[in-house]
N, C-alpha and C positions, 0 to 999 in steps of 0.2 A: 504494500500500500504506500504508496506518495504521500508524502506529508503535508501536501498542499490538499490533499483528501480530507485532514483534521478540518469537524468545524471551527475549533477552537481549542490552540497550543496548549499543551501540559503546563501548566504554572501559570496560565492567564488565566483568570475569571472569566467566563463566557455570558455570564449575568450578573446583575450587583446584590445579588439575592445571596450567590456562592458566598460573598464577601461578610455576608450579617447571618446569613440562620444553618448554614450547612457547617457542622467540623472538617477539619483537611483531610481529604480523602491521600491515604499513601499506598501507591499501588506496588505488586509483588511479581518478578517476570521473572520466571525462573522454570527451567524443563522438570527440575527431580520435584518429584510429587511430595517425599516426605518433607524439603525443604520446605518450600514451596507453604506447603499446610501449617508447618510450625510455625514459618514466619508472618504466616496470617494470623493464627490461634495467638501465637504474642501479642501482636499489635492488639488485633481486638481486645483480648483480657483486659490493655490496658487502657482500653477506652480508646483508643486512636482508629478511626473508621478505615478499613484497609480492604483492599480486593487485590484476588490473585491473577494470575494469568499464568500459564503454561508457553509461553513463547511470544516472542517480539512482534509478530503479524496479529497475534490473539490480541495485543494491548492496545494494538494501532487500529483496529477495526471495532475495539470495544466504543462507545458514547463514553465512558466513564472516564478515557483515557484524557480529555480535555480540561476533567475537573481535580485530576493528579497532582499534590501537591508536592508530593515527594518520590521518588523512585526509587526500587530496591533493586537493582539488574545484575542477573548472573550475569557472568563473559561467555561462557561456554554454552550455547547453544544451537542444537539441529536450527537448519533455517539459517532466518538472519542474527546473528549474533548479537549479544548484548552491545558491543563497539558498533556493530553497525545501523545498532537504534540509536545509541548516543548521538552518531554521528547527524541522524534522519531527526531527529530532535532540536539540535543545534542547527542545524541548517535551516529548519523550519521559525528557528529563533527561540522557542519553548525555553524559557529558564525554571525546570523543575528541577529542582536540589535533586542529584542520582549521587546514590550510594552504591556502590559496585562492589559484589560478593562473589570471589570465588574462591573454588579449589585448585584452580591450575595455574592464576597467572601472576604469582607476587609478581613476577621478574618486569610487570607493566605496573606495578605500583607508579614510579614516578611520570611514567606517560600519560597513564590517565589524570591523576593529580594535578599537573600540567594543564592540564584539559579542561583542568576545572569543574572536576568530580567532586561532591560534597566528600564521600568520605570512602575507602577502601578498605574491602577488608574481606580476612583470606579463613575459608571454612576448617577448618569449624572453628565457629565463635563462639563467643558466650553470650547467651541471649540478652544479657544486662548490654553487652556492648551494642548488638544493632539496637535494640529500645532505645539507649541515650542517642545513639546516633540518630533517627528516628526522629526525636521528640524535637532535637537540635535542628534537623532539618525542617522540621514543620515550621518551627518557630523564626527562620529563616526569610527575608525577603531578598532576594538580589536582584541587582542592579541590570535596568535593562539593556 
């Protein structure tokens, strides 16, 4: 999906409605199921409204993906890859705080960073850590 498809960019408000009565939606893109679930089941437990997605075409084709206020993106996935959503993001202009999780890529810690990834971090974590990370990035506005 083209990113020019988006009604409206991950991190923009698409209504001024988002801005006063809905909490920040933080959405989960990730292939492993069990991940995937856990990091939803945290979020939620902790009050923070969260939806999952099974891969980077599922997130882009969702309605929900516009009201995203944070992202939690594996790297390593079938399809289009978590880097190559970042990229479909950024280029689109979307400034939603991405948290990048994985198992296989410390050695692209400082690329993504670089890039301007809210935060990286390599599996397995401790669930205290995405949460703060999480809550950090909700609380988050960047600069357009």
């Amino acid at each position: 999906m083209q990113a020019d498809s988006l009604r409206s960019m991950p991190g923009q408000p698409s209504t001024e409605s988002e801005l006063t009565l809905e909490r920040p939606l933080a959405c989960i893109v990730d292939d492993d199921g069990a991940v995937r679930g856990a990091l939803e089941n945290l979020l939620l437990s902790a009050g923070i409204d969260a939806e999952a997605f099974d891969s980077a075409e599922a997130f882009l084709a969702s309605p929900r993906a516009a009201s995203a206020r944070c992202l939690v993106l594996d790297l390593r996935m079938p399809g289009m890859s978590g880097g190559e959503l970042l990229a479909v993001l950024r280029a689109s202009g979307a400034r939603v705080p991405v948290i990048i999780v994985t198992a296989t890529a410390e050695d692209e810690r400082e690329r993504f960073l670089a890039q301007g990834v809210f935060g990286f971090l390599t599996k397995p974590f401790r669930p205290a850590q995405v949460l703060a990370m999480v809550q950090a990035a909700l609380s988050t506005r960047l600069a357009p």
